[in-house]
C-alpha positions as a LaTeX table, in Angstrom:
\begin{tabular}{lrrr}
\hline
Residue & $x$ (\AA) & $y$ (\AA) & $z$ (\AA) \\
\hline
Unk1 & $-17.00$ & $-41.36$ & 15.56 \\
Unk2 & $-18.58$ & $-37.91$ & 16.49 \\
Unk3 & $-16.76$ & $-34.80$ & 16.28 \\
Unk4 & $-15.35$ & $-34.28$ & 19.51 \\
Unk5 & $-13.27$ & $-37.61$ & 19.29 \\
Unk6 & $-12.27$ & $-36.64$ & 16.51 \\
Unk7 & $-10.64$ & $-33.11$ & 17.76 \\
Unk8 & $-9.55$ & $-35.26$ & 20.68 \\
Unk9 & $-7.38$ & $-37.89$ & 17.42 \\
Unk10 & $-6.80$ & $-34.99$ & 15.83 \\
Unk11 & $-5.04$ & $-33.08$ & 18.69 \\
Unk12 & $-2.88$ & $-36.16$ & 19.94 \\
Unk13 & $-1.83$ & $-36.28$ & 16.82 \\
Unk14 & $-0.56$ & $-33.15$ & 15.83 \\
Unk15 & 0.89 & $-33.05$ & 19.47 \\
Unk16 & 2.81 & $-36.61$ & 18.67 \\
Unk17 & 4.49 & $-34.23$ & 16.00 \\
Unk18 & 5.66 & $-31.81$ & 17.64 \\
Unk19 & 8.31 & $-33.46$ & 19.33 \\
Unk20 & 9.11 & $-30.04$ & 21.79 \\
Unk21 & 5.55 & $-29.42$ & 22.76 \\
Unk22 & 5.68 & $-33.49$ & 23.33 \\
Unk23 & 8.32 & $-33.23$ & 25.63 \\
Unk24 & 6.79 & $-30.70$ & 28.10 \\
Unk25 & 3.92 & $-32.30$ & 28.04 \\
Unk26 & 5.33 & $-35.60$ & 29.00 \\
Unk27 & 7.68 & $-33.65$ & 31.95 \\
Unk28 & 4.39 & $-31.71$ & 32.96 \\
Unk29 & 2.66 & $-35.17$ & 33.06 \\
Unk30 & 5.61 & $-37.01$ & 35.09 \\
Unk31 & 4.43 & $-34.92$ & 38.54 \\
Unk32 & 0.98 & $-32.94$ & 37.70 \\
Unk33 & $-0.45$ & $-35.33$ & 34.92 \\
Unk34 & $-4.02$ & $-33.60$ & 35.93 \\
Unk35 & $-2.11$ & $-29.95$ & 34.64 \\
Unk36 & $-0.88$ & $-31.75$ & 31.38 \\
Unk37 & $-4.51$ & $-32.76$ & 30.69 \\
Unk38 & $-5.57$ & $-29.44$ & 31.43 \\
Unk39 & $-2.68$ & $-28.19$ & 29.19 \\
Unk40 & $-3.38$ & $-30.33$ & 26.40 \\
Unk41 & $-7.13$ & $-29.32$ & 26.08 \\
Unk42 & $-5.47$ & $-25.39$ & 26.30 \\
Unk43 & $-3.22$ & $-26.80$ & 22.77 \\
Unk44 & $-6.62$ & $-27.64$ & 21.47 \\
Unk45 & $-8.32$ & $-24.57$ & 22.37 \\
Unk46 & $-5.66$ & $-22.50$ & 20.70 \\
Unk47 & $-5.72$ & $-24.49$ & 17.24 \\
Unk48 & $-9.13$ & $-24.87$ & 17.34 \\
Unk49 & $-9.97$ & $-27.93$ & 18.21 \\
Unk50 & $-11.83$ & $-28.21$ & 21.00 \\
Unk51 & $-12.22$ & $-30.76$ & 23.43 \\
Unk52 & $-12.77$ & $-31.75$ & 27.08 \\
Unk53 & $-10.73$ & $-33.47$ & 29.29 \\
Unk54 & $-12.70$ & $-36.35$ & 29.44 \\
Unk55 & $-12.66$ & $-36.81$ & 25.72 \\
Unk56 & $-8.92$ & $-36.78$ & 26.12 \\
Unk57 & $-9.38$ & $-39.53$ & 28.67 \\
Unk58 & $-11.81$ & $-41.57$ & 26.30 \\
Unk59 & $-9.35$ & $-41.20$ & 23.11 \\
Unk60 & $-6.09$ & $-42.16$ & 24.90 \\
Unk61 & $-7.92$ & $-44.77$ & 26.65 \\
Unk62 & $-8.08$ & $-46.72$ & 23.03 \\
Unk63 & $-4.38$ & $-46.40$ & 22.47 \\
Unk64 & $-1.92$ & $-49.66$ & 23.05 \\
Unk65 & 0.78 & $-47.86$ & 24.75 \\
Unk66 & 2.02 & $-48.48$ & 28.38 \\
Unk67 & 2.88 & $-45.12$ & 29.22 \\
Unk68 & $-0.12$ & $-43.73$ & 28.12 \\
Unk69 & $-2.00$ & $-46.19$ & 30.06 \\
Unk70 & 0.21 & $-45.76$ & 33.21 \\
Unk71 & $-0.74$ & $-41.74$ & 32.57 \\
Unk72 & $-4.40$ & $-42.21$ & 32.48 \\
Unk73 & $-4.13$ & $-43.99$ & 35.68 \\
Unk74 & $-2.23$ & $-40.97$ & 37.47 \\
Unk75 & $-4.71$ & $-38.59$ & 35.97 \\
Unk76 & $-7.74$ & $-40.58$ & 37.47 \\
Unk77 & $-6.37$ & $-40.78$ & 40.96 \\
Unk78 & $-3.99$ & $-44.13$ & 40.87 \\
Unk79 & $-0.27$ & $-44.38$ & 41.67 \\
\hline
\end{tabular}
C-alpha cells in the first residue's frame, strides 16, 4: 500500500471516530457530496495527513458499505 492510501485509511478512520465531525460530513454529503469530499481532504490537511480527492475515491471504493457506495456514485456524477 503506498503512503497516500494509507493517509486516505488513516483519515476515514479517525473520521469514523469522531461521531460529530461524522455527522456533518454525512449531512454535507446528503446534497453537495462533491463539498464533503472536498471537506474531508481539508480534515486531512489539518491533521496532517494529506491526501487527494481521488485517493479518497480509491480508498472508499474498497469498502463493503452501501451508503458509501451510493456516495461515491453522487460524487462521480450519478443519481
Amino acid at each position: 500500500m503506498n503512503l497516500m492510501k494509507s493517509n486516505a485509511e488513516k483519515l476515514y478512520n479517525l473520521i469514523s471516530e469522531d461521531e460529530e465531525r461524522k455527522q456533518h460530513l454525512f449531512r454535507t454529503a446528503l446534497t453537495n457530496p462533491k463539498a464533503a469530499l472536498d471537506q474531508i481532504c481539508e480534515i486531512g490537511k489539518d491533521l496532517n495527513l494529506n491526501v487527494t480527492k481521488q485517493e479518497v475515491i480509491d480508498y472508499l471504493s474498497t469498502l463493503d458499505d452501501l451508503p458509501t457506495k451510493l456516495w461515491l456514485i453522487k460524487v462521480r456524477g450519478g443519481l
